[in-house]
C-alpha positions in Angstrom: 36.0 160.1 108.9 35.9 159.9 112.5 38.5 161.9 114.8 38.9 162.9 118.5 40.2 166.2 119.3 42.3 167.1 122.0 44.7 169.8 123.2 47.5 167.5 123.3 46.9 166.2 119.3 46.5 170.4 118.5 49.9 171.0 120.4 51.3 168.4 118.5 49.8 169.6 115.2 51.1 173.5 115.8 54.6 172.0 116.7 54.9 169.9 113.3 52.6 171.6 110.6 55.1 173.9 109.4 58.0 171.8 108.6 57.7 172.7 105.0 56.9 176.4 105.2 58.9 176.7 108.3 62.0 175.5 110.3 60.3 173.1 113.0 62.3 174.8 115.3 60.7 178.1 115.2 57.4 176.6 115.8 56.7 175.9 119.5 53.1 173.7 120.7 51.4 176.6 121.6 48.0 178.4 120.7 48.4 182.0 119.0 48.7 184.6 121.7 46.9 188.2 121.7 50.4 189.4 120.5 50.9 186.9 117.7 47.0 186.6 116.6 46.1 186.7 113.2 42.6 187.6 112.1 40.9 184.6 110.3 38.5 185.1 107.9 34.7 183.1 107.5 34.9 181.7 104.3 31.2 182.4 103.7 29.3 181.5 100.1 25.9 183.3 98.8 23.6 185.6 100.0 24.0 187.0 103.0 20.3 187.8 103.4 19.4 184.0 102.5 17.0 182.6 104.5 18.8 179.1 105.6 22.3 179.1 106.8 24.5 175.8 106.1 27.9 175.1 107.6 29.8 172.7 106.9 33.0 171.6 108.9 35.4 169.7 106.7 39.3 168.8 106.3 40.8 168.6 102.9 42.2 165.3 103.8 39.0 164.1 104.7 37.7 161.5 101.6 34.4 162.1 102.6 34.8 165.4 102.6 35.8 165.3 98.6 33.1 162.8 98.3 31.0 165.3 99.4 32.2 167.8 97.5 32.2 166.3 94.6 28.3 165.2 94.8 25.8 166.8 97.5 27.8 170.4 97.6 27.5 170.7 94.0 24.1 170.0 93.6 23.4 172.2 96.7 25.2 175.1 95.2 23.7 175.2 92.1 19.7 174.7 93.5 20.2 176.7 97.1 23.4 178.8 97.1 23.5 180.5 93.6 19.8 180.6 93.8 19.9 182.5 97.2 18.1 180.4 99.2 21.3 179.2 101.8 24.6 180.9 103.1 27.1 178.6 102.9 30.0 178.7 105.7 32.9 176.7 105.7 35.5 175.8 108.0 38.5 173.8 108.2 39.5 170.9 110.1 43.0 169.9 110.7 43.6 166.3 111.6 46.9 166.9 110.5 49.6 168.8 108.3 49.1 168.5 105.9 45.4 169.3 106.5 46.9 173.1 107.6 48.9 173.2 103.9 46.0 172.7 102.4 44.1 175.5 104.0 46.9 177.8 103.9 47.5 177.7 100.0 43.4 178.0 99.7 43.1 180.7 102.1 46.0 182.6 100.0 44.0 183.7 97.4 41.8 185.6 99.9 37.9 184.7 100.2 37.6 185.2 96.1 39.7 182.5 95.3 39.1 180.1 98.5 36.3 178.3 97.1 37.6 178.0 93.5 40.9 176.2 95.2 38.9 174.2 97.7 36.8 172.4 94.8 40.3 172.3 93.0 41.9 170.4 96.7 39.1 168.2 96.9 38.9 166.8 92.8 42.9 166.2 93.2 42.8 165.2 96.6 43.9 161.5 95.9 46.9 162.9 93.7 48.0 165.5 96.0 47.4 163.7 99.5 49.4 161.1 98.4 52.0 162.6 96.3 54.5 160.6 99.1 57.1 162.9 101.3 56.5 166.2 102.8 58.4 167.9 99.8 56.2 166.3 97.5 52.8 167.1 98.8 54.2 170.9 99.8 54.9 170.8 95.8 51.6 169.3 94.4 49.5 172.1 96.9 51.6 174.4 95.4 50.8 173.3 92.1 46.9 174.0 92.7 47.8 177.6 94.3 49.5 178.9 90.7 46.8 177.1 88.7 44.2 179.5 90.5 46.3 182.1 89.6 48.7 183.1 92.9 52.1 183.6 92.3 55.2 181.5 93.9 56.5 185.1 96.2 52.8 184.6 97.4 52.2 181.3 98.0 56.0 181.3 99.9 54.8 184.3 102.3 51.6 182.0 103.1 53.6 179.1 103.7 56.2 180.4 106.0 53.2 182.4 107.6 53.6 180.7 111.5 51.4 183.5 112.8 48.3 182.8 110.7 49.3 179.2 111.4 48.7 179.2 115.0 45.9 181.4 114.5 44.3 179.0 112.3 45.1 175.9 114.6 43.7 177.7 117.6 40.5 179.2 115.5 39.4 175.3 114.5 40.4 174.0 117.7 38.2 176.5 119.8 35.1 176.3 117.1 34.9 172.7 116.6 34.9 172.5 120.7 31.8 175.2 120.7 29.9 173.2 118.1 31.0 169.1 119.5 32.3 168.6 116.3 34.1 165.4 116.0 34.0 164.3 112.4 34.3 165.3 109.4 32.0 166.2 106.8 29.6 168.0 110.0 27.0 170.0 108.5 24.8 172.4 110.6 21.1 173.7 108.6 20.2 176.4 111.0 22.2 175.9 113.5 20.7 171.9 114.0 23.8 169.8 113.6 23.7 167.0 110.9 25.7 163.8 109.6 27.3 163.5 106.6 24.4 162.7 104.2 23.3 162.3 100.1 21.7 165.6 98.7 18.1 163.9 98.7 18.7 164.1 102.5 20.3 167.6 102.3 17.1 168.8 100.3 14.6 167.7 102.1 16.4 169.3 105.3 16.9 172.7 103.2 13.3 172.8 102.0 11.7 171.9 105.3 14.0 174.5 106.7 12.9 177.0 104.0 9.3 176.3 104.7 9.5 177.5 107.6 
């Protein structure tokens, strides 16, 4: 999947991600201020002290992206991640709202539960994506959220959370400008930017890498 960013599309996106969580109203096209900044968190995977770094930048609407997830990623954590050979770091795209939902209800659960519930948006991603109207796709996240275990009061306060919204917006907007990121899956071994690729690629670029 293949997207431009701009600050006009971001502005857009802040105005209108919320409509679910919050009234659009309240929610003006706007960045998150030092007053209104929220802290996000790096969703980081593995050993810290491994010696190969992978990032991937992703969106949870992104097919690819579950494609991805549901080969390469899982073959790479089970021979480099769990194995301590990479750190895995993973950030969200938002190419749209539904894109933020997503993240929100993953992020919910803190950084134990984030990867569980990413692997959990990407498998359902054909049901929930296009579950049809807002209401129904704000349900079927939901749905995913108290399956990993986070109660409704939670998942509510996440939801209506226009802080960490903005916060998050601004976050992906200002890395994915630092790194030219303008698709999604983006994977960087080392800091070298890659394309999307099959996990024979992936290994070869992770054992070269750890040959090093």
């Amino acid at each position: 999947m293949t997207r431009l960013f701009s600050s006009a599309a971001a502005a857009l996106l802040i105005a209108t991600a919320g409509i679910v969580a919050v009234a659009p109203s309240s929610l003006s096209a706007q960045t998150a201020t030092e007053e209104t900044a929220v802290e996000i968190v790096e969703m980081v995977q593995g050993s810290e002290d491994a010696p190969v770094t992978v990032m991937e930048y992703a969106s949870f609407t992104c097919p690819h992206c579950a494609s991805f997830h549901e080969g390469p990623y899982q073959e790479l954590k089970k021979n480099y991640i769990e194995t301590g050979k990479v750190k895995f770091v993973f950030r969200e795209v938002y190419f749209d709202k539904y894109g933020v939902w997503a993240s929100m209800i993953a992020r919910c659960g803190g950084p134990e539960k984030f990867f569980g519930i990413t692997e959990l948006m990407f498998k359902g991603q054909q049901s929930w994506a296009r579950a049809g109207n807002d209401g129904a796709i704000a349900g079927e996240l939901r749905k995913i959220g108290l399956l990993a275990g986070i109660e409704n009061d939670a998942l509510d306060a996440c939801l209506n959370d226009a802080d960490k919204l903005r916060s998050l917006v601004a976050w992906y907007q200002e890395n994915a400008t630092a790194d030219d990121v303008n698709s999604t899956p983006t994977l960087f071994i080392n800091g070298e930017k890659h394309a999307n690729m099959s996990y024979s690629e992936l290994s070869t670029l992770l054992d070269e890498a750890l040959a090093e």
